[in-house]
C-alpha positions as CSV (number, residue, x, y, z in Angstrom):
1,X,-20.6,95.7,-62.8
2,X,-22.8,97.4,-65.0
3,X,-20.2,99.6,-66.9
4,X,-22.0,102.4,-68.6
5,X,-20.3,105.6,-69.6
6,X,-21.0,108.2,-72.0
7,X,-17.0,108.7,-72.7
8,X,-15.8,105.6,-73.2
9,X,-16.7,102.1,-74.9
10,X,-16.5,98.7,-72.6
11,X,-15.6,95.1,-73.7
12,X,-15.0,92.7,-70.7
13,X,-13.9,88.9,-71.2
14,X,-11.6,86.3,-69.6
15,X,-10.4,88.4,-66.8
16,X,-9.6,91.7,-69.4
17,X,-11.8,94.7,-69.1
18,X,-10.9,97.1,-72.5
19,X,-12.2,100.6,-72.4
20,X,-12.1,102.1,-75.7
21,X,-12.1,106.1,-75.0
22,X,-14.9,107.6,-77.4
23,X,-15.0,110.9,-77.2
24,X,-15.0,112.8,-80.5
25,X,-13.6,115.6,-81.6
26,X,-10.6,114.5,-80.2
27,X,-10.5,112.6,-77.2
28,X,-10.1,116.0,-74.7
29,X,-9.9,115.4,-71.6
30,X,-12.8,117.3,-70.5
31,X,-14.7,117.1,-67.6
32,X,-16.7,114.4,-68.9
33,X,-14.1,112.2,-70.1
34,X,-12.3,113.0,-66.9
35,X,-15.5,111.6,-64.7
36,X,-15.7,108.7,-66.6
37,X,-12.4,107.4,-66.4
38,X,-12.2,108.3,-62.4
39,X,-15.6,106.2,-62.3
40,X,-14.5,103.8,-64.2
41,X,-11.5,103.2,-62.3
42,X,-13.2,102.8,-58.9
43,X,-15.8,100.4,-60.4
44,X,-13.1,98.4,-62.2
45,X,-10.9,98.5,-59.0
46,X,-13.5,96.6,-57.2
47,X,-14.1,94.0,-59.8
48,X,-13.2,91.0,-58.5
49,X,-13.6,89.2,-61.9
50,X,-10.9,91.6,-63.1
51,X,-7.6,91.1,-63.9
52,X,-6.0,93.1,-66.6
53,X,-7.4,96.5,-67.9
54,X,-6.4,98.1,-71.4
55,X,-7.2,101.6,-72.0
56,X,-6.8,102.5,-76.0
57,X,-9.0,104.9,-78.8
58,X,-9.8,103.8,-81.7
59,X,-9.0,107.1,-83.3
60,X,-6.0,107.0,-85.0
61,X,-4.8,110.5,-84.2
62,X,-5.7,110.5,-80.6
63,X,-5.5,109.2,-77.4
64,X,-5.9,112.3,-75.1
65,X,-4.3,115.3,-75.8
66,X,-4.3,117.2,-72.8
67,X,-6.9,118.4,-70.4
68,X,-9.3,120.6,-71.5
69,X,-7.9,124.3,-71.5
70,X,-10.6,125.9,-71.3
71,X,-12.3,123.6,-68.6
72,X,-8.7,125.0,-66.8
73,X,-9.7,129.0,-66.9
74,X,-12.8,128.2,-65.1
75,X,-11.3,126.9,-62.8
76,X,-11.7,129.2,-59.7
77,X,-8.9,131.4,-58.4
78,X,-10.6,134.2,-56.1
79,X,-9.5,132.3,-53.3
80,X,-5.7,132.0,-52.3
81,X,-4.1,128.6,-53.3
82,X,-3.9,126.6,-50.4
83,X,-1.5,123.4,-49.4
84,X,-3.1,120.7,-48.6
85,X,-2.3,118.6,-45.1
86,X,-0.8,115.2,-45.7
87,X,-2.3,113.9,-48.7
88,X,-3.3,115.6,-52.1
89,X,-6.8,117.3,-52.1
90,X,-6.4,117.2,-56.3
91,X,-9.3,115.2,-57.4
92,X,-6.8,114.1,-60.9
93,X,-4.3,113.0,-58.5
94,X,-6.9,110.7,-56.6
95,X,-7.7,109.4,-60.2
96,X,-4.7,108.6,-61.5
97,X,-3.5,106.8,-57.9
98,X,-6.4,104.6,-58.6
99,X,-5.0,103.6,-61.5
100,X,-1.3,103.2,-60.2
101,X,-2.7,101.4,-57.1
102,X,-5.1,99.0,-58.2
103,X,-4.5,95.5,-57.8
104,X,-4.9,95.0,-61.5
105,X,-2.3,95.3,-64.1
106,X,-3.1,98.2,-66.7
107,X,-2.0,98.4,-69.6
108,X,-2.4,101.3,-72.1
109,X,-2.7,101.2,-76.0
110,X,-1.6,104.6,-77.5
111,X,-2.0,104.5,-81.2
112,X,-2.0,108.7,-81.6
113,X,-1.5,111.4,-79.7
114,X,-1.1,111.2,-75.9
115,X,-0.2,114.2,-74.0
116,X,-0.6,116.7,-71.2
117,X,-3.5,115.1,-68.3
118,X,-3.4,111.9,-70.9
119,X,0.0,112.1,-70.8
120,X,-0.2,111.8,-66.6
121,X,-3.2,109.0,-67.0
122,X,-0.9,106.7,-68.9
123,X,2.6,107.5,-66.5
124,X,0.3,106.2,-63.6
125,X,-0.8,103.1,-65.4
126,X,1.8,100.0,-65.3
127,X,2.5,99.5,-69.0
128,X,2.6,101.7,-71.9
129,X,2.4,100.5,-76.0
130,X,3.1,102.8,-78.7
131,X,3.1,102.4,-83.0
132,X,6.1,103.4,-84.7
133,X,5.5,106.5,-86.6
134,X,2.1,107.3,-85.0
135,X,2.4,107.3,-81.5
136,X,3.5,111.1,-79.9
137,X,3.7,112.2,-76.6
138,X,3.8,115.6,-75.1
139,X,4.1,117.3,-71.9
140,X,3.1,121.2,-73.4
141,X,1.9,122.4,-69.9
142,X,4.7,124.7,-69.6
143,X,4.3,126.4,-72.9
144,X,1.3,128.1,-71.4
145,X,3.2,129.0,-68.6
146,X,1.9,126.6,-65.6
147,X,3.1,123.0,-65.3
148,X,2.0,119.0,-65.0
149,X,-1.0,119.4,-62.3
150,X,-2.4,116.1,-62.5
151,X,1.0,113.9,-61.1
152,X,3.5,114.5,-64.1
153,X,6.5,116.1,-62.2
154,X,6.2,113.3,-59.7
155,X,5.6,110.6,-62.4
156,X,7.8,111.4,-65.0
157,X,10.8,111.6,-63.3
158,X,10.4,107.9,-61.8
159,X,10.1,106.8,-65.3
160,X,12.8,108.7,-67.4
161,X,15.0,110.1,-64.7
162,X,15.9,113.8,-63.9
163,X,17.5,114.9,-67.0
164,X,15.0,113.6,-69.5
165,X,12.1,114.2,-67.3
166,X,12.6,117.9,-67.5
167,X,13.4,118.3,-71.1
168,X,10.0,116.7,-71.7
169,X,8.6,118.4,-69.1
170,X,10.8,122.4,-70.2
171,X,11.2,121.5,-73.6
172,X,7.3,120.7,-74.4
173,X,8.1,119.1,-77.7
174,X,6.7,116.2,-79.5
175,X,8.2,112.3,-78.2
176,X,8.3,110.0,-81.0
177,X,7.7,106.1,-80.2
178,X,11.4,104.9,-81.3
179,X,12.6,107.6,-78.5
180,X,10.0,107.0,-76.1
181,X,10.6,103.4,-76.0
182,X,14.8,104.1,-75.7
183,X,13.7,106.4,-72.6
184,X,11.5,104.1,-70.9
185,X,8.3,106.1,-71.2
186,X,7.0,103.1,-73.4
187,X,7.5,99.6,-72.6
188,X,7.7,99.0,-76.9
189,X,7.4,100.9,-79.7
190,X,5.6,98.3,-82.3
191,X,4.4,98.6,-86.2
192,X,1.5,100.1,-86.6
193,X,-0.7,96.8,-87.1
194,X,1.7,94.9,-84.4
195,X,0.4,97.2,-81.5
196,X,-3.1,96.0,-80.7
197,X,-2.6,92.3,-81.0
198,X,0.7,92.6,-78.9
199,X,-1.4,94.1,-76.2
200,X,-4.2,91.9,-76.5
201,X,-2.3,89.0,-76.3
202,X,-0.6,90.4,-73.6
203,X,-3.4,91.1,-71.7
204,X,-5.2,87.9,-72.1
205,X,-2.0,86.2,-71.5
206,X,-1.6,88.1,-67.9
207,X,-5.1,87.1,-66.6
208,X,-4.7,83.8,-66.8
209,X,-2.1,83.7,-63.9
210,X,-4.0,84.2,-60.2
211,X,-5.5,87.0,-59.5
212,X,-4.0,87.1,-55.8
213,X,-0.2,86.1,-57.6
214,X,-0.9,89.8,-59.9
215,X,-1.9,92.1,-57.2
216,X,0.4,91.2,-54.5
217,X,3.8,91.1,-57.0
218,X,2.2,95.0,-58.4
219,X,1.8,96.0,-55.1
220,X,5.4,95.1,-54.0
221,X,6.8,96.8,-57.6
222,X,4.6,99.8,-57.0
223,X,5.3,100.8,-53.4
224,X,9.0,100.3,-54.7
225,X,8.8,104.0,-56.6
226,X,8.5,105.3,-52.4
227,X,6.3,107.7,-51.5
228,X,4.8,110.3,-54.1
229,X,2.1,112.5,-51.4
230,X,4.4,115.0,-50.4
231,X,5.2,115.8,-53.8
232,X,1.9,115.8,-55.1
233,X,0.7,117.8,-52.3
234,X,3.3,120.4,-53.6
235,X,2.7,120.1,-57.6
236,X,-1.4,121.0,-56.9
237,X,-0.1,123.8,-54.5
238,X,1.9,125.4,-57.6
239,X,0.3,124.4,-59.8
240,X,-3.2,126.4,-58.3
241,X,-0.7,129.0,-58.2
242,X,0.3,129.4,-61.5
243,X,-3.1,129.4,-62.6
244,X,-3.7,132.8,-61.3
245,X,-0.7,134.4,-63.0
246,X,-1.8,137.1,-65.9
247,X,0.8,135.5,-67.9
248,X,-0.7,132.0,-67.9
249,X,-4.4,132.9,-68.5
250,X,-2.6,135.0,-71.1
251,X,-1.3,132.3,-72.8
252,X,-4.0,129.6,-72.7
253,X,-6.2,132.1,-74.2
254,X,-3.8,132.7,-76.8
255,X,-3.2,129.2,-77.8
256,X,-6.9,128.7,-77.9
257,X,-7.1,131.4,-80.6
258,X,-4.4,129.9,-82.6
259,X,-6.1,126.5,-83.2
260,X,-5.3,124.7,-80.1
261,X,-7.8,122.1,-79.1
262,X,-9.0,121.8,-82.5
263,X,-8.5,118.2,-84.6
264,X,-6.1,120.4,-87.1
265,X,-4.6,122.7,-84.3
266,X,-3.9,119.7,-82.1
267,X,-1.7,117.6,-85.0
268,X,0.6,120.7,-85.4
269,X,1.0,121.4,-82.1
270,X,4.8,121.8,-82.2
271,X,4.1,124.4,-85.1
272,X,1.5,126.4,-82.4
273,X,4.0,126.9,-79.4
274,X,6.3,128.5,-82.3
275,X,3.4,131.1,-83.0
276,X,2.6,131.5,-79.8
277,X,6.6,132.3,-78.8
278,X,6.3,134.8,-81.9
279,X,4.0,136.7,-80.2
């Protein structure tokens, strides 16, 4: 496999393909970024000499935010939203399946800020790693009055259950690690200079067992969670509806003029829904 991406760094060695997102300011999930990791994930799906992946940044702020807001208001809406027959037409959703599905385990490395579409990225993946007093997670979607379009509402509530699931999901506040590993959203919260070698050795220990061993025991946990089409079918149904609402374009234009999706903007984002509710 040749690898090359404009988004995102590749290391590959004894069975463990790292890709190192590098995508400055702050690791938005833009377009490109999102094209890159779907690619990637079909490439590295299909890698037989593959066994473990590890997502992670090297910035120490960031992960991935969110998706790209203002890649969001493009989006076109002359048309009504539509439901889609059977399976999900939502080109995320397809992504972040790949990721679920693959008979590789993936692991993901989140030394900053993870939240919205990264947020839904990582919930796909099969293990999640966090630093104590750095990591955050978010799920702000609502804030800006739509909701988790790339498989959150069907994700998250696998992972934390009901309750919690929807005061990340209503309450759009920051996750600390400590919490986020009590929940289950990460599998450990570690020290700061713990986290990458814990999921290094991790990985490296991991694809030294059979490859055929690894993806039949992840397909058997995975189809486990039942059967998440339907309700993805209906999450990129309301979602596309929401997205046409005055009050939503409203508010994603508003917290783009009060600093969101800038690198200082972005670190107080808790601070930004609290202007935003001012208005």
């Amino acid at each position: 496999m040749a690898y090359d991406f404009a988004c995102l760094r590749i290391e590959i060695g004894e069975g463990v393909v790292w890709a190192t997102i590098e995508h400055p300011p702050i690791n938005l999930m833009t377009p490109a970024l999102f094209a890159d990791l779907a690619r990637f994930a079909g490439e590295v799906a299909a890698d037989d000499d593959v066994r473990v992946v590890v997502l992670r940044s090297d910035d120490p702020d960031f992960f991935i935010p969110h998706f790209d807001v203002e890649a969001i208001l493009g989006f076109p809406t002359d048309a009504p939203p539509a439901r889609a027959e059977g399976v999900s037409s939502n080109p995320f959703h397809a992504m972040c399946e790949t990721y679920r599905r693959m008979p590789k385990a993936t692991l993901v490395e989140i030394a900053g800020r993870v939240g919205g579409g990264g947020s839904e990225l990582v919930a796909s993946c099969d293990m999640r790693f966090g630093a104590i007093g750095r990591t955050v997670i978010s799920q702000p979607e609502v804030a800006i009055g739509i909701l988790p379009g790339g498989s959150g509402t069907q994700r998250l509530p696998r992972l934390l259950g009901r309750g919690r699931a929807l005061e990340m999901i209503l309450g759009c506040e920051d996750l600390d690690a400590e919490t986020a590993e009590r929940w289950g959203y990460l599998n450990r919260a570690l020290p700061p200079d713990e986290l990458r070698p814990f999921v290094d050795r991790l990985a490296r220990r991991i694809a030294r067992f059979p490859a055929r061993a690894i993806a039949s025991a992840k397909k058997l946990v995975v189809d486990a969670e039942g059967d998440l089409r339907a309700g993805l079918v209906e999450e990129d149904f309301l979602f596309s509806e929401l997205i046409r609402t005055p009050e939503a374009r409203r508010r994603m234009k508003r917290f783009l003029e009060v600093g969101g999706q800038t690198r200082e903007g972005e670190l107080r984002l808790n601070e930004l829904w609290q202007e935003m509710l001012r208005d």
